[in-house]
C-alpha positions in Angstrom: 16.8 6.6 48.4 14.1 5.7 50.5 11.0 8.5 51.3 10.0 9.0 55.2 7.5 10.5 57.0 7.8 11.3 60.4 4.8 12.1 62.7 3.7 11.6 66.0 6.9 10.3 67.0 6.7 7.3 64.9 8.5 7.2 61.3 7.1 5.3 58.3 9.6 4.6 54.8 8.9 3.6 51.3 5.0 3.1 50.6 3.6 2.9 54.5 5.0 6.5 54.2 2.6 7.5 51.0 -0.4 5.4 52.3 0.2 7.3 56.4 0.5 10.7 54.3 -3.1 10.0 52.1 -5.2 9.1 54.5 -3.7 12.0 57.5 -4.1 15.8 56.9 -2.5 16.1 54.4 -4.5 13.7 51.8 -7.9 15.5 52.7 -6.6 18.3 52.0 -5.0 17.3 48.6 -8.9 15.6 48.0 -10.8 18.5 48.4 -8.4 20.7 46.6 -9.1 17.8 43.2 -12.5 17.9 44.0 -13.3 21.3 44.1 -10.9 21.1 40.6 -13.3 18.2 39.2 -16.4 20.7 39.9 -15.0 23.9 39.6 -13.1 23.6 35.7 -15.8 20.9 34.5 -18.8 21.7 32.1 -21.3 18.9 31.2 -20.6 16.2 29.7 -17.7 16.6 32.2 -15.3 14.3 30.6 -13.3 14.1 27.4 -14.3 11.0 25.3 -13.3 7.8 25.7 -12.5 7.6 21.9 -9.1 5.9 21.4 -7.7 8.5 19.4 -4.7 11.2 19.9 -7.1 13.9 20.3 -9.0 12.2 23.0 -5.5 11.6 24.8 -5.1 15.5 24.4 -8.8 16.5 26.1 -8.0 14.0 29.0 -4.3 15.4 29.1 -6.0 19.1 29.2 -8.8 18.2 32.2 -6.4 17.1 34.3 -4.6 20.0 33.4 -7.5 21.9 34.6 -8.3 20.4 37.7 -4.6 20.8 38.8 -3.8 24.5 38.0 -7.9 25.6 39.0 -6.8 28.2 41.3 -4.9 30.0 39.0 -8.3 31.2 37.7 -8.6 33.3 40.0 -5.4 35.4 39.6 -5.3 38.7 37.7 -2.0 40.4 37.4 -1.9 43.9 39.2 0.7 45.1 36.7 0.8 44.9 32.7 2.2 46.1 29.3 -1.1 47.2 28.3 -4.6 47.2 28.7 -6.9 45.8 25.5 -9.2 48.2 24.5 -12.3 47.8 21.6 -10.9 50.3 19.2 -13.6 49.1 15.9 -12.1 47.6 13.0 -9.9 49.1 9.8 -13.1 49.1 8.0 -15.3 50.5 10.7 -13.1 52.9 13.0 
């Protein structure tokens, strides 16, 4: 199975069709949207460390987590069980 990309009235297949679809439209768009993810989800020092170690695969696994999913930061459900409320503590009511 071969990917195509039509536009213009010429068609492109395989990777001429990835390369025509990053550099049209479609890739600046998909460039800001990472960028603004870069900036928006990232606190100094910005980037996991470069330690080769399990838990420096996770922070790099979890940043580009964050960059990908960044809009859904923005979204708060209208609708829910329940709403938290400070109610003290068993020893302080």
């Amino acid at each position: 199975m071969s990917f195509t990309y039509t536009r213009g009235g010429s068609t492109s297949k395989g990777i001429a069709a990835w390369i025509r679809i990053l550099f049209g439209p479609i890739g600046i768009i998909l460039a800001i949207y990472f960028l603004i993810g870069v900036f928006h989800n990232t606190a100094p020092p910005h980037f996991p460390s470069t330690a080769a170690s399990f838990t420096s695969l996770h922070s790099w696994i979890q940043y580009f987590i964050s960059i990908f999913f960044w809009p859904l930061s923005y979204w708060h459900p209208l609708l829910s069980v329940g709403k938290w409320t400070v109610t003290g503590s068993i020893i302080f009511p």
